[in-house]
C-alpha positions in Angstrom: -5.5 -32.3 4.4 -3.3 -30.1 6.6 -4.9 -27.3 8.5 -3.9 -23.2 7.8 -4.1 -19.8 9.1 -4.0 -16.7 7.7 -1.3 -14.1 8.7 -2.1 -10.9 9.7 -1.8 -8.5 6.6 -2.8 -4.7 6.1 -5.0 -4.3 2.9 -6.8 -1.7 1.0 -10.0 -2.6 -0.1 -12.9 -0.1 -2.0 -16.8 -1.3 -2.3 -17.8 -2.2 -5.4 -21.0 -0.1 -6.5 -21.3 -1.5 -9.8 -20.1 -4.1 -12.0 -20.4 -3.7 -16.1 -19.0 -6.8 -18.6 -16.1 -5.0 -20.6 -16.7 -8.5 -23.0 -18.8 -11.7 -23.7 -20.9 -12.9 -20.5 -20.6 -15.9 -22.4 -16.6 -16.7 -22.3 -15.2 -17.6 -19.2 -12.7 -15.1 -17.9 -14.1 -11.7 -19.6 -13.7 -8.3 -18.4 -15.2 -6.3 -15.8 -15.3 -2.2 -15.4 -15.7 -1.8 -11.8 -16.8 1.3 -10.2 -15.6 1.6 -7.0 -17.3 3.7 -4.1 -14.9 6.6 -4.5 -15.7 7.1 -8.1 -12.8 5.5 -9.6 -13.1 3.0 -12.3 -11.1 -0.3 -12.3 -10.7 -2.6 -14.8 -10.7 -6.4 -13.7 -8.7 -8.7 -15.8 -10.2 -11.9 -16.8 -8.1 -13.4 -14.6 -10.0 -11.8 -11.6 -13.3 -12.7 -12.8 -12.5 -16.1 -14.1 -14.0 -18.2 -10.6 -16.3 -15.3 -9.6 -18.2 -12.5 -11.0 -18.0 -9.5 -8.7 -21.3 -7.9 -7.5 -22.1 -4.3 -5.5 -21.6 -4.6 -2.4 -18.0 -6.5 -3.0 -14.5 -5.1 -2.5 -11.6 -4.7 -4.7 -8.6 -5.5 -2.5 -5.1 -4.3 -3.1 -2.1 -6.4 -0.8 1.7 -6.0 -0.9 3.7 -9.0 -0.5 6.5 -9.0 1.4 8.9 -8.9 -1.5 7.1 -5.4 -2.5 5.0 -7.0 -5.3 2.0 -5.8 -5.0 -1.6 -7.2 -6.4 -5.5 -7.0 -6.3 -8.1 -9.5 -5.9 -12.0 -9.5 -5.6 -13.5 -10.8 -2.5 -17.1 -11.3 -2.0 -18.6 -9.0 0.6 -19.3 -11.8 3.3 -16.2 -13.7 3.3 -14.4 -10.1 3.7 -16.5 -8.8 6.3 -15.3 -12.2 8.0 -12.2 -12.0 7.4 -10.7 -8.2 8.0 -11.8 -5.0 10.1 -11.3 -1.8 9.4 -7.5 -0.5 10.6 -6.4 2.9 11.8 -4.4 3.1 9.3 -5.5 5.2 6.2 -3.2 4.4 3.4 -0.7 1.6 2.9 1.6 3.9 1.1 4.7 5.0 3.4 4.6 8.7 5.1 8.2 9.9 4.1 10.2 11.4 7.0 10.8 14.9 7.9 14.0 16.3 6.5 16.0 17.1 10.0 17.3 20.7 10.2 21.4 21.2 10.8 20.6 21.9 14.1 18.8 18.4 14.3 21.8 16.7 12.9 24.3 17.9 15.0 22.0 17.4 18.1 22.2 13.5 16.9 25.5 12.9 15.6 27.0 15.7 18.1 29.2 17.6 15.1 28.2 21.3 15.2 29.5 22.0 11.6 28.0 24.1 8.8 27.6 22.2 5.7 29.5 23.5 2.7 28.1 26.3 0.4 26.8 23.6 -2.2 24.6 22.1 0.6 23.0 24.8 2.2 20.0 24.6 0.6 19.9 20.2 1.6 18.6 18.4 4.3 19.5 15.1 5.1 16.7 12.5 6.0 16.5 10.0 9.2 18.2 7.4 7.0 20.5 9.6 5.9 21.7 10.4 9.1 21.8 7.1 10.3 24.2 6.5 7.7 27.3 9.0 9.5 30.3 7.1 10.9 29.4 9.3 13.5 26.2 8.9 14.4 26.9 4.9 14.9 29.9 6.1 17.0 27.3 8.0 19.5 25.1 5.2 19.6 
């Protein structure tokens, strides 16, 4: 056998306060209604529960690979204790940028022009702004 490591990866992860069988104990793979320690209730797919039956006191886990899929997976409450810390980070969804004023604009790209009449009302993001032949001409 070859030997692995994990990569560092930014999850979100709730506790599990109770688990209730949304089928047959009996057949291998059944659903789970999960409530979570927020309040929220999540359905596990037999898939999930298949290998392992979540208990409280586990975490449903929600990771974004880096193609942008995104998925969620139970992990007992010892081996994710071991395995992650909490992170100052509160929420894996991006923080959208400021829109930057006019003034900002032509402070970056260094045109001082008013936008047209259908504009006015528009402000152009970061990436936006990054995007002006002129702003990779100042750079």
């Amino acid at each position: 056998m070859k030997s692995y490591t994990t990569l560092p990866r930014l999850v979100m992860a709730a506790v599990i306060v109770s688990v209730h069988a949304a089928g047959s104990e009996s057949a291998p793979g059944f659903l789970a209604d999960l409530t979570l320690e927020d309040g929220t209730q999540y359905l596990a797919s037999g898939a999930m529960t298949a290998r392992y039956w979540p208990q409280p006191g586990d975490y449903l886990v929600k990771t974004e690979n880096p193609d942008g899929t995104v998925y969620h997976y139970i992990n007992p409450k010892a081996v994710f204790e071991e395995k992650y810390e909490p992170s100052e980070m509160v929420s894996s969804e991006p923080v959208p940028p400021e829109p930057l004023s006019p003034e900002q604009i032509a402070a970056f790209t260094g045109i001082d022009q008013q936008p047209s009449s259908d504009l006015v009302d528009e402000q152009l993001t970061p990436a936006q702004v990054a995007e002006f032949p002129a702003a990779e001409a100042a750079s």
